[in-house]
C-alpha positions in Angstrom: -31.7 -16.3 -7.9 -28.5 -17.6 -9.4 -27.3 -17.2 -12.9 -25.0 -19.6 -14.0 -23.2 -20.2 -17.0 -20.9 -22.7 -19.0 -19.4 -21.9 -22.1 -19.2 -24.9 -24.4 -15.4 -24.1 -25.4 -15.5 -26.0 -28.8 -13.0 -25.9 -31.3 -12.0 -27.6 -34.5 -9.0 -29.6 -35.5 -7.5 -26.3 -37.2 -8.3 -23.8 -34.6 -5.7 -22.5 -32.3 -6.1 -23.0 -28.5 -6.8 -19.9 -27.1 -4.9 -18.8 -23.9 -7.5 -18.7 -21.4 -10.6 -20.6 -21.1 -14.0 -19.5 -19.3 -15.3 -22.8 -17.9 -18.0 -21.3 -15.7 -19.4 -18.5 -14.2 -22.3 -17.8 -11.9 -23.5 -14.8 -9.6 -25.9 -15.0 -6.7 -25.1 -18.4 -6.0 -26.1 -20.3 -2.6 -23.1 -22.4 -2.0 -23.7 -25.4 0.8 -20.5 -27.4 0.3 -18.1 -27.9 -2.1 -15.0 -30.8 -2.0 -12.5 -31.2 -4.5 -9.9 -33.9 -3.1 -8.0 -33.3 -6.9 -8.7 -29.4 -7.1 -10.0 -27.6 -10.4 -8.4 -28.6 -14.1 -7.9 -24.6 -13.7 -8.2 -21.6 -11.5 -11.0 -20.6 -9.3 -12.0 -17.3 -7.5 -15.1 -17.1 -5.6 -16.4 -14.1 -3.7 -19.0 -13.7 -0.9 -21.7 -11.8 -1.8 -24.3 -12.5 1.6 -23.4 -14.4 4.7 -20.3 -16.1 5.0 -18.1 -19.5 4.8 -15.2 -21.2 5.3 -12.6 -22.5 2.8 -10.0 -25.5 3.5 -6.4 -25.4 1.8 -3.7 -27.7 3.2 -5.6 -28.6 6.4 -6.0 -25.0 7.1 -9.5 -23.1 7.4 -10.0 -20.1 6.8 -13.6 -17.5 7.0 -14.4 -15.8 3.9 -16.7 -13.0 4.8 -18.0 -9.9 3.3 -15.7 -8.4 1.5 -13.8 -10.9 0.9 -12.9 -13.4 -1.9 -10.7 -16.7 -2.0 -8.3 -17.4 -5.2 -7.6 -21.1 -5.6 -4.9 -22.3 -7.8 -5.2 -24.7 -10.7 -5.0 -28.7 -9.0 -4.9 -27.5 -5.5 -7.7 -29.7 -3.3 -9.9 -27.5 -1.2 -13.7 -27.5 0.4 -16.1 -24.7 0.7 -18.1 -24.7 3.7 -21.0 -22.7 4.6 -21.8 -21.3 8.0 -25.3 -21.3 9.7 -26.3 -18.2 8.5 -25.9 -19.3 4.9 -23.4 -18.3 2.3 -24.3 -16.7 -1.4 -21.2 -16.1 -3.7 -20.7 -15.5 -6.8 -17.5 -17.8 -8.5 -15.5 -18.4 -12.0 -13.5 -20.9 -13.3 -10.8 -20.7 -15.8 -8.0 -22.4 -17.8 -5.8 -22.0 -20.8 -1.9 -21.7 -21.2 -1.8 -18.6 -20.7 -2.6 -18.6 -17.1 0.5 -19.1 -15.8 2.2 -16.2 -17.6 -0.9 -13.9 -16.4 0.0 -15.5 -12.8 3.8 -14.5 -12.6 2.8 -10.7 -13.3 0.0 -10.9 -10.7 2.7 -13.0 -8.0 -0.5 -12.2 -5.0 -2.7 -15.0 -7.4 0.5 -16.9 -7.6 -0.5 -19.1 -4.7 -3.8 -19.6 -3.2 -5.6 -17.2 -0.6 -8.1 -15.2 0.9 -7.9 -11.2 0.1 -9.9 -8.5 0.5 -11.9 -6.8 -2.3 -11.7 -3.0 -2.9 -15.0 -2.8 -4.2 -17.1 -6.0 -3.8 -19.8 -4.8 -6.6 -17.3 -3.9 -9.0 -16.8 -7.6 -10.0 -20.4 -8.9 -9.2 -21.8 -6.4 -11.9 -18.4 -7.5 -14.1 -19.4 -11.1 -13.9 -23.3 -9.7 -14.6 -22.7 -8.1 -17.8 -21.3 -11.0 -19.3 -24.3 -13.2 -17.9 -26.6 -10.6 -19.7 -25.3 -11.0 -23.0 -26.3 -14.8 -22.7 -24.6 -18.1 -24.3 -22.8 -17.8 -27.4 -23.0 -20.0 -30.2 -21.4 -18.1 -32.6 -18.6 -18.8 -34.7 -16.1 -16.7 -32.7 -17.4 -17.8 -29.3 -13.9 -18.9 -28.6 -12.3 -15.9 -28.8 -15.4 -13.5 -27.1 -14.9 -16.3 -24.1 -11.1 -16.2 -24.0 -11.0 -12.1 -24.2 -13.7 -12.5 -21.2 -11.6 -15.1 -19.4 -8.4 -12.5 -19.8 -10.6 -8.9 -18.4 -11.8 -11.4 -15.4 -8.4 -11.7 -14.0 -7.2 -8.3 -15.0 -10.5 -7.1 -12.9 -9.4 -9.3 -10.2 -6.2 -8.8 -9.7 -6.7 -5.1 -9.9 -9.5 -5.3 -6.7 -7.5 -7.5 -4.6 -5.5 -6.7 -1.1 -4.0 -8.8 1.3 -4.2 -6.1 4.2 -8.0 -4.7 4.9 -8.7 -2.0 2.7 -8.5 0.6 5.8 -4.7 -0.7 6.2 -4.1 -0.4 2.4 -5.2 2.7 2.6 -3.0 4.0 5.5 0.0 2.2 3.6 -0.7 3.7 -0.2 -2.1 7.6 1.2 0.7 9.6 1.3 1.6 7.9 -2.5 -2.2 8.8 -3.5 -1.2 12.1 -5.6 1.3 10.3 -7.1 -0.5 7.1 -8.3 -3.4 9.3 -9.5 -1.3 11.7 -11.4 0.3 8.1 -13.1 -3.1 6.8 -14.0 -4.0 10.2 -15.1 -0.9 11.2 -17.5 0.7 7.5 -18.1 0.1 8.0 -22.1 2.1 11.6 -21.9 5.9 11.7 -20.9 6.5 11.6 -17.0 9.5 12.8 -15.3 10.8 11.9 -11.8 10.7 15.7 -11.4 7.1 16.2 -12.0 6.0 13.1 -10.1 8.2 14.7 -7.2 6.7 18.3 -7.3 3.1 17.0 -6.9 3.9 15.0 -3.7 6.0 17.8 -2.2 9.7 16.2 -2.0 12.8 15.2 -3.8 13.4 12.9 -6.1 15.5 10.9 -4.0 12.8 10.9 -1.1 10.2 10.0 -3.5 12.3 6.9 -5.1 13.0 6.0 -1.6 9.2 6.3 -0.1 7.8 4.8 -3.2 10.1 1.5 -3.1 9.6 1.0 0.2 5.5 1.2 -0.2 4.9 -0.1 -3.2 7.9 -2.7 -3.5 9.1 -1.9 -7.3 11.3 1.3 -8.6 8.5 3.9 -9.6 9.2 3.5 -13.5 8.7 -0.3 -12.6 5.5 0.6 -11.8 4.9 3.3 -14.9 5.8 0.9 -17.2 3.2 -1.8 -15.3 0.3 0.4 -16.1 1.6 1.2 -19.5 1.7 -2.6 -20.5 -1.6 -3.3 -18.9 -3.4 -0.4 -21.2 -1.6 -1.5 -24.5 -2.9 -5.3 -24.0 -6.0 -3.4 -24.0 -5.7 -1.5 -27.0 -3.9 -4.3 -28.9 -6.8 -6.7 -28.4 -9.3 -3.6 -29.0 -7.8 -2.9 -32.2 -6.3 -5.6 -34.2 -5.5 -3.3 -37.4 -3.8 -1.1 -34.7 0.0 -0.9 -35.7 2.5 -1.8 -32.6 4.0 1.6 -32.9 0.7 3.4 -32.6 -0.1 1.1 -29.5 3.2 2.1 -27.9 3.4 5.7 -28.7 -0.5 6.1 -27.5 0.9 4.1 -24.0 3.6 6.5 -23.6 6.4 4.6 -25.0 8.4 6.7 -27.7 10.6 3.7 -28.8 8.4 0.6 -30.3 11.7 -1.7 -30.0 11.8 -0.7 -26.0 8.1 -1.1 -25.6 8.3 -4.6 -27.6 11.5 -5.5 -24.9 9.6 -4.3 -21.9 6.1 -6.1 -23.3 8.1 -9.4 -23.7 9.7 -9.1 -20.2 6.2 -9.0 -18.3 4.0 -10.9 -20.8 6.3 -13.8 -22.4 5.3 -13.1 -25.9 6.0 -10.4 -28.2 3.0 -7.4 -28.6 2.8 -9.6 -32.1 2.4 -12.9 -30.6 0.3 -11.6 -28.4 -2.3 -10.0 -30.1 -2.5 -13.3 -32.3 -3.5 -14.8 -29.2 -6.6 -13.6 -29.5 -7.0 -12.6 -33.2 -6.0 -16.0 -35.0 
């Protein structure tokens, strides 16, 4: 049985705007057809959960299986389609100004398209939990919707492939011990050296090898995760000073992690944070 829901997004004439918007959400739902000759007012990701269906962008039509999940952008016309066998998805749409900043560090949701999904119950139970906790009608509702908004794209754009997970997983293997060790230690100093040693070549091999997989310089991609952890713990904890958050993200200089913040985000750590805690 489906579970749907729609946040009532209300604010008054001296609240802020927050910077993303969760205008609906809804697991376990039997989808028959959908056309939107105008698109959405914001973004929209659906995934299949049973069956399958088919999805129209630009004239083209395209299966969306199991598996699989379809990330339209914000005024882009499309129809869902069913097939025979029936289709049962879960789907979420979302809006706010801060979208399109969120978009240009995620460039895959950057244009609309069908991937493949790393874990396809990892988001279903995501998109759960925040069904369970029912609507809210509470005086911060704005911001417990916007902060829900925000981890709903983070979640997707971290389950996401274009390849089928068996050829991601050829292309990232011989990187595995590598990106683990990264996930594992990102908070602690990590040297080229050490990241070297546990995959068994040089530095200069590993530079090379990791560029050409991954398609970013490897401290590129350590300070990637960094940022993504501190967004984290700067909406976590608002009375958290910036330094703390970049010294506990593996960041020793707070005026380099407020440069490097600013370069993927847009906004200062400051700004940022005030985002979400007006």
């Amino acid at each position: 049985m489906a579970s749907i829901l729609f946040p009532l997004n209300l604010r008054n004439d001296n609240e802020i705007e927050r910077p993303y918007s969760l205008d609906g959400l809804a697991t376990d739902y039997v989808m028959h057809k959908m056309v939107r000759l105008e698109g959405q007012p914001g973004c929209f990701w659906l995934q299949t959960r049973k069956g399958s269906g088919y999805v129209t962008l630009d004239g083209q039509r395209t299966a969306v299986a199991q598996s699989q999940g379809v990330w339209i952008s914000t005024g882009q016309p499309f129809e869902l389609t069913a097939t025979p066998e029936g289709w049962t998805v879960d789907w979420l749409a979302i809006s706010g100004s801060g979208i399109e900043c969120l978009l240009k560090s995620n460039p895959d949701l950057s244009q609309p398209a069908v991937f493949y999904l790393a874990d396809d119950t990892a988001l279903h139970d995501h998109f759960t939990a925040i069904l369970a906790q029912g609507p809210d009608f509470s005086h911060s509702a704005n911001d417990h919707y916007s902060m829900e908004a925000y981890s709903c794209i983070i979640q997707i754009s971290h389950q996401i492939s274009k390849l089928p997970i068996s050829g991601r997983g050829i292309r990232e293997q011989r990187l595995k011990p590598v990106l683990d060790h990264i996930t594992e230690h990102f908070r602690e100093s990590i040297t080229l050296e050490v990241l070297s040693q546990v995959m068994g070549v040089t530095p200069q091999h590993l530079c090379t090898v990791f560029r050409k997989l991954m398609g970013l310089r490897i401290f590129e991609y350590i300070n990637q995760v960094r940022i993504q952890a501190s967004k984290a713990d700067l909406i976590d904890h608002p009375g958290k000073s910036v330094k703390a958050v970049a010294n506990d993200c593996g960041f020793d200089d707070v005026s380099y992690f407020c440069s490097i913040f600013k370069r993927f985000e847009k906004v200062t750590p400051g700004d940022f944070r005030k985002q979400f805690h007006a």
